[in-house]
Chimera marker file (.cmm) of the C-alpha trace (Angstrom):
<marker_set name="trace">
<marker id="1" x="60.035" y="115.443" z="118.207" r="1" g="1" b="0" radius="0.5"/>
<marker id="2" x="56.863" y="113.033" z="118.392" r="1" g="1" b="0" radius="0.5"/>
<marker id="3" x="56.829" y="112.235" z="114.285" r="1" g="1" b="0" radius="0.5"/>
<marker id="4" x="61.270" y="111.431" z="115.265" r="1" g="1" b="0" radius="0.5"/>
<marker id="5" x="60.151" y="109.029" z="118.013" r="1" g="1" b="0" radius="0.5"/>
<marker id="6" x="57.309" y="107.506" z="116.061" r="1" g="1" b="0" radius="0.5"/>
<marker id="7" x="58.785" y="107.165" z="112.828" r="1" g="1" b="0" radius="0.5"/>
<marker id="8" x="62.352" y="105.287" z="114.543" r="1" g="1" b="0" radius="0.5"/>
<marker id="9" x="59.803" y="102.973" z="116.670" r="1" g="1" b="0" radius="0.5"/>
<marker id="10" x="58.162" y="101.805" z="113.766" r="1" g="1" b="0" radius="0.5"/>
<marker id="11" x="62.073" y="101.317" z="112.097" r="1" g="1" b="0" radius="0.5"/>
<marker id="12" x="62.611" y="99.105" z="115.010" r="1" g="1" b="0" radius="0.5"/>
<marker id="13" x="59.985" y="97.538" z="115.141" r="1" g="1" b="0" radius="0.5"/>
<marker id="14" x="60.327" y="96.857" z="110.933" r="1" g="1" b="0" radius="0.5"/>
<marker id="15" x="63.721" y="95.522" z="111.308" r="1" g="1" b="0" radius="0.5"/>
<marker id="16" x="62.761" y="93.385" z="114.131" r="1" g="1" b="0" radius="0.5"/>
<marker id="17" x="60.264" y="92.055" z="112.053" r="1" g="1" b="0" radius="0.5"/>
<marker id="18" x="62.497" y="91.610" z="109.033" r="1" g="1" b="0" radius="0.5"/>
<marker id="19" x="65.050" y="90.023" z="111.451" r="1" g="1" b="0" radius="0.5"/>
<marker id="20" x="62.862" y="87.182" z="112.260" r="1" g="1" b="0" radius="0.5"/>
<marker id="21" x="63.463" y="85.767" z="108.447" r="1" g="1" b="0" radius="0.5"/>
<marker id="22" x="67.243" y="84.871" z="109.163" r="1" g="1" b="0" radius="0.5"/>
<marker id="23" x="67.503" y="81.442" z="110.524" r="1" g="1" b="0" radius="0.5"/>
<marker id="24" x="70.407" y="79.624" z="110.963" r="1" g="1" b="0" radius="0.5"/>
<marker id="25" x="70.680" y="76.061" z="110.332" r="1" g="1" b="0" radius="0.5"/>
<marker id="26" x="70.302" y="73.910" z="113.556" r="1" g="1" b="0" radius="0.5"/>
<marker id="27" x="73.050" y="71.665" z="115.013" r="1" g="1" b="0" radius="0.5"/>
<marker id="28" x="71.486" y="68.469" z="114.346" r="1" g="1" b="0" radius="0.5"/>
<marker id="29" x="73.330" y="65.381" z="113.116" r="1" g="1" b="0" radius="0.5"/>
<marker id="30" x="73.911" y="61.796" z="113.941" r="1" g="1" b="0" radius="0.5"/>
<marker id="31" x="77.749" y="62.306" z="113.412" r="1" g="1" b="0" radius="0.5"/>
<marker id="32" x="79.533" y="60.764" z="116.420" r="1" g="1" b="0" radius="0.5"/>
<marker id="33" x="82.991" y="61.237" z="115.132" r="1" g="1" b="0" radius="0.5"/>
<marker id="34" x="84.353" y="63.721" z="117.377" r="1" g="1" b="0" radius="0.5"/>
<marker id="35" x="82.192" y="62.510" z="120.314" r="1" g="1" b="0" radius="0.5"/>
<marker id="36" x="84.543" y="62.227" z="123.333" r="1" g="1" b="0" radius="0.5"/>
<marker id="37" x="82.686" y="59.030" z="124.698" r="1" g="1" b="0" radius="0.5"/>
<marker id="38" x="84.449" y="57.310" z="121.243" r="1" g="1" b="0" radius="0.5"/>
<marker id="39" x="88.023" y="58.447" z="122.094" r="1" g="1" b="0" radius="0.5"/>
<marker id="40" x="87.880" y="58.074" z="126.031" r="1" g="1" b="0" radius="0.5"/>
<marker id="41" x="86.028" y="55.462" z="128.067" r="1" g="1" b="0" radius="0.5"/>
<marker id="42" x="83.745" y="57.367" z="129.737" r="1" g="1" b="0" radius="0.5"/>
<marker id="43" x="81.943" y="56.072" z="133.331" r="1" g="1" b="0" radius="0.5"/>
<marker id="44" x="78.091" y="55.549" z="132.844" r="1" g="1" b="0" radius="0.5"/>
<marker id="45" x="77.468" y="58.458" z="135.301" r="1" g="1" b="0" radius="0.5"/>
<marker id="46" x="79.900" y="60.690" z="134.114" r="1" g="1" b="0" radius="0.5"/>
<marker id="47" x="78.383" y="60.556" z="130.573" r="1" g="1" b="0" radius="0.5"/>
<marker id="48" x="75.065" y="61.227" z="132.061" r="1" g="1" b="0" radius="0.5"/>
<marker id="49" x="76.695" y="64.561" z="133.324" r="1" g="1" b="0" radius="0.5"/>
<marker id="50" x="77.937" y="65.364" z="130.296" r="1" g="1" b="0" radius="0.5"/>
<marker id="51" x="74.768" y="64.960" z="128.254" r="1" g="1" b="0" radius="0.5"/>
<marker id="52" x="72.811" y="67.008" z="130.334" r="1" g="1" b="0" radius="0.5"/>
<marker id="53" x="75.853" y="69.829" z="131.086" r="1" g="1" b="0" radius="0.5"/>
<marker id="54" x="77.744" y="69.688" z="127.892" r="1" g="1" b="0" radius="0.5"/>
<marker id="55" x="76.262" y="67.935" z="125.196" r="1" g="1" b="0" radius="0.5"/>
<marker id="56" x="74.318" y="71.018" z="124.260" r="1" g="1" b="0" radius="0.5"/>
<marker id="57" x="77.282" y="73.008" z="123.182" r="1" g="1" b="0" radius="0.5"/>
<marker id="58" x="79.765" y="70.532" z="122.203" r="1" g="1" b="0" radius="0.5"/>
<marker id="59" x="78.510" y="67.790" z="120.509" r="1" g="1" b="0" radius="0.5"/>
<marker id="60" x="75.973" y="67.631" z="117.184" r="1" g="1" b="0" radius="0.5"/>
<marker id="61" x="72.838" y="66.522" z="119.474" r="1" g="1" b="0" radius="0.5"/>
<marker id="62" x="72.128" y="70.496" z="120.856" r="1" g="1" b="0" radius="0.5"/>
<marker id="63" x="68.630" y="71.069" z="122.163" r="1" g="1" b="0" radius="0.5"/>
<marker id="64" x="67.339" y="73.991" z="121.656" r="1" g="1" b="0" radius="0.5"/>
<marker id="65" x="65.083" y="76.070" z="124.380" r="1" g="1" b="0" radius="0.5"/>
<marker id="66" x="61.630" y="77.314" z="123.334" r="1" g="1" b="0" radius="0.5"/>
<marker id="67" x="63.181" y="81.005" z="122.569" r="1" g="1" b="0" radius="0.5"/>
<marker id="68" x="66.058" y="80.656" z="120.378" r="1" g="1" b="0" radius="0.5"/>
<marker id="69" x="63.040" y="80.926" z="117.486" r="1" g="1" b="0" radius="0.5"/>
<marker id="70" x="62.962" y="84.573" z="118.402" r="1" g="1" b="0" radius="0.5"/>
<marker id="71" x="65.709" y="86.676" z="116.765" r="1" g="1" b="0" radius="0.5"/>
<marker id="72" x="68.517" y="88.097" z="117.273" r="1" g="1" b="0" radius="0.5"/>
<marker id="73" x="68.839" y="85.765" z="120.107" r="1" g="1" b="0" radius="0.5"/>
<marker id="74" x="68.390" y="82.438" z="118.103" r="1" g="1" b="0" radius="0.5"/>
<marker id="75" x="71.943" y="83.945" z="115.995" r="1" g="1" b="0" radius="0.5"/>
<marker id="76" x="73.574" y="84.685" z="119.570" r="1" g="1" b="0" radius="0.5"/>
<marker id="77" x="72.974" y="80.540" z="120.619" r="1" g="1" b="0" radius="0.5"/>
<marker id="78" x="73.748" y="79.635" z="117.231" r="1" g="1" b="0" radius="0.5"/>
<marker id="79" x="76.843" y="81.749" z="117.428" r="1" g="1" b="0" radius="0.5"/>
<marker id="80" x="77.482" y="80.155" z="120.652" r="1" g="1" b="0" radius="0.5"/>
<marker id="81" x="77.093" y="76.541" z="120.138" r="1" g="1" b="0" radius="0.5"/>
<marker id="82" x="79.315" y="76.889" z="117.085" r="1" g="1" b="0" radius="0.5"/>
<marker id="83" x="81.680" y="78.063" z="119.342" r="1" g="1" b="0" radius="0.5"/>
<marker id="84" x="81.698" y="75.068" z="121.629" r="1" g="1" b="0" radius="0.5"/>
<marker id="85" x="81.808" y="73.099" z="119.123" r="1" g="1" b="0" radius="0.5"/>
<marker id="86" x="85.395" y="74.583" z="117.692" r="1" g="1" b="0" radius="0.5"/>
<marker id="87" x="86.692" y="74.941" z="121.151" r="1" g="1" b="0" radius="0.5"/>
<marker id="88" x="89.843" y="73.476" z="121.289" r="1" g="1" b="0" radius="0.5"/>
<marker id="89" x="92.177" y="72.700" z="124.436" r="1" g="1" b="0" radius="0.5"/>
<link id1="1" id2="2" r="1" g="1" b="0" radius="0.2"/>
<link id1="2" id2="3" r="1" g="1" b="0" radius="0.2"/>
<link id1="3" id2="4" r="1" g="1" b="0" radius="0.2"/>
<link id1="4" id2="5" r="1" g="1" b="0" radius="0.2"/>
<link id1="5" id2="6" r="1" g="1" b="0" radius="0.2"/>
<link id1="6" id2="7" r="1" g="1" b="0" radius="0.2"/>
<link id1="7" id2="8" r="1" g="1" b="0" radius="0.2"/>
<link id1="8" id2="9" r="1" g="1" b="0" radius="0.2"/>
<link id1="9" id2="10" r="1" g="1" b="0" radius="0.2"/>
<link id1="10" id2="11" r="1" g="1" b="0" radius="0.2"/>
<link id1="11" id2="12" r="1" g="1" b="0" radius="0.2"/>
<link id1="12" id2="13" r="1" g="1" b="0" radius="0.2"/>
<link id1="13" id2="14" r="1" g="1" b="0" radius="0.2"/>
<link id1="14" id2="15" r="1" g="1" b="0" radius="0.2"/>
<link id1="15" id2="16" r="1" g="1" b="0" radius="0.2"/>
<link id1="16" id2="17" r="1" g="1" b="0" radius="0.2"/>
<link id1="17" id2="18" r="1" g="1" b="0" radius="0.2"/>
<link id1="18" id2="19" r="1" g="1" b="0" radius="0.2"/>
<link id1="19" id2="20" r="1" g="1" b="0" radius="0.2"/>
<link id1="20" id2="21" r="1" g="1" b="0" radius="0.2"/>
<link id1="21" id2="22" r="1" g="1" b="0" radius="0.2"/>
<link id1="22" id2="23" r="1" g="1" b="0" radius="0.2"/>
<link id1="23" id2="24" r="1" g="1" b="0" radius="0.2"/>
<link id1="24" id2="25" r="1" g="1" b="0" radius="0.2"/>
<link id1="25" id2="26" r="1" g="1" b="0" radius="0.2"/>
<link id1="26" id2="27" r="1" g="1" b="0" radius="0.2"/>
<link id1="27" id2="28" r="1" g="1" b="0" radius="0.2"/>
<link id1="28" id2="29" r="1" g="1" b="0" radius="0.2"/>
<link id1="29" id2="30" r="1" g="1" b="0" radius="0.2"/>
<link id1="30" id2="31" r="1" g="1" b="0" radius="0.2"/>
<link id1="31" id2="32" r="1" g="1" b="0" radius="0.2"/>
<link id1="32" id2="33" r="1" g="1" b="0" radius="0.2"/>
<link id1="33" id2="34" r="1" g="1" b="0" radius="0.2"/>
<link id1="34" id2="35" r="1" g="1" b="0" radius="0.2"/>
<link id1="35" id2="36" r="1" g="1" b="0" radius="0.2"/>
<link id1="36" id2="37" r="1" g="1" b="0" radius="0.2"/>
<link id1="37" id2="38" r="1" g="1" b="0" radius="0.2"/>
<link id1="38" id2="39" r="1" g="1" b="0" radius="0.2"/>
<link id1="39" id2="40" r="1" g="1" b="0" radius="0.2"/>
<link id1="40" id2="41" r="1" g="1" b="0" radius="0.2"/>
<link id1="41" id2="42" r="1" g="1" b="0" radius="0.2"/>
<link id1="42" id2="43" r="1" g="1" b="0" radius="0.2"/>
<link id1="43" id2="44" r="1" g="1" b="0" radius="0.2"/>
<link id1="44" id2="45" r="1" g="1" b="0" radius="0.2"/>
<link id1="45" id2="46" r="1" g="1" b="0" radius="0.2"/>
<link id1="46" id2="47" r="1" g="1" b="0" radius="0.2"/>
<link id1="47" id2="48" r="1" g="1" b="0" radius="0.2"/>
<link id1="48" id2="49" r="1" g="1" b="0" radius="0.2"/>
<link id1="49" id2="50" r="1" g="1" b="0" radius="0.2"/>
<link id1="50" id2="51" r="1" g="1" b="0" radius="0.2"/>
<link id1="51" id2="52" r="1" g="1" b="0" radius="0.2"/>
<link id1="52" id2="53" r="1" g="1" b="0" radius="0.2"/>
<link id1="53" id2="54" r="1" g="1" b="0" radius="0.2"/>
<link id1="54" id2="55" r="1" g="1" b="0" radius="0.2"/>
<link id1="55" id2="56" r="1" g="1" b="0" radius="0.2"/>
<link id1="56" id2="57" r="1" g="1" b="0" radius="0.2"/>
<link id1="57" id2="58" r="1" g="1" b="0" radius="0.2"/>
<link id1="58" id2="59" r="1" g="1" b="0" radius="0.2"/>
<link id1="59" id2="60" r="1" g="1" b="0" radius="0.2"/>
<link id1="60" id2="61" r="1" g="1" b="0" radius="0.2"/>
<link id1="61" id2="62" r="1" g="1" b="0" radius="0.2"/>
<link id1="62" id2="63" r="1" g="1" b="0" radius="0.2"/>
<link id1="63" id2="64" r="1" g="1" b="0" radius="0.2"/>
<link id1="64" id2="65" r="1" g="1" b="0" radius="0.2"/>
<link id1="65" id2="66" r="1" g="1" b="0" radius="0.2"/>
<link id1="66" id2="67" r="1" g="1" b="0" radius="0.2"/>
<link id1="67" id2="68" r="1" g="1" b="0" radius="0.2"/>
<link id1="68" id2="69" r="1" g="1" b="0" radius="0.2"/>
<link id1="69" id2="70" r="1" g="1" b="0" radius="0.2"/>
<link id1="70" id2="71" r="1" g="1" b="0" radius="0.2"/>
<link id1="71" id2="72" r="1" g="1" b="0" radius="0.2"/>
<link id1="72" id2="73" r="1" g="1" b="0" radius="0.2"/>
<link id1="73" id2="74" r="1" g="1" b="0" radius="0.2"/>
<link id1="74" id2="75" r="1" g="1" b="0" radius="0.2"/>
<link id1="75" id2="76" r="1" g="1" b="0" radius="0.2"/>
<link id1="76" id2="77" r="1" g="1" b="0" radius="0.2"/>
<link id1="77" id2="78" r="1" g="1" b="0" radius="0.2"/>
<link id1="78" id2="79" r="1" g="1" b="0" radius="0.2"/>
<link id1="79" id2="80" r="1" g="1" b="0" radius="0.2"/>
<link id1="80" id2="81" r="1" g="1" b="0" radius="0.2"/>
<link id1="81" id2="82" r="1" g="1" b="0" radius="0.2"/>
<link id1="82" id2="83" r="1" g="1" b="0" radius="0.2"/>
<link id1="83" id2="84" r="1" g="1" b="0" radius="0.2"/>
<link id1="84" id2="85" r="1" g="1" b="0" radius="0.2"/>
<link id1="85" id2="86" r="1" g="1" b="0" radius="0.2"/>
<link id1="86" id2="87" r="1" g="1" b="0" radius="0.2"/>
<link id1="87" id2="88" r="1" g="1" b="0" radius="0.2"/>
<link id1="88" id2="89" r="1" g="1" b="0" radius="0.2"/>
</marker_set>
């Protein structure tokens, strides 16, 4: 039962590894197209809300916290910000 346990830690352990090699392209662009500030007039302090609430998710300017270079969970923002970017109403 030991040699089970050891050899399927060291599995997870190599595919956590391996895992660390897939990196998806980050959601950085200048393209202000779709930005909602260019469609609507937007208040100065209202836009200040929505760069620091929103901007992150729906727009091409996302910032990225220190651990989304540790995988899987850099693919689950990635998956997530190119979700609030398609989100339509």
């Amino acid at each position: 039962m030991k040699k089970y346990l050891k050899i399927l830690l060291w599995t997870v352990l190599a595919l956590f590894v391996l895992v660390q090699f897939i990196r998806p392209e980050k959601n950085l662009s200048s393209d202000t197209r779709h930005d909602i500030a260019s469609v609507y007039p937007i208040p100065p302090d209202v836009q200040g809300i929505l760069k620091t609430s929103c901007y992150d998710c729906h727009s091409n300017t996302t910032v990225y916290p220190w651990y989304n270079a540790i995988q899987p969970i850099g693919l689950f923002l990635n998956n997530h910000v190119v979700e609030g970017k398609t989100l339509e109403f």
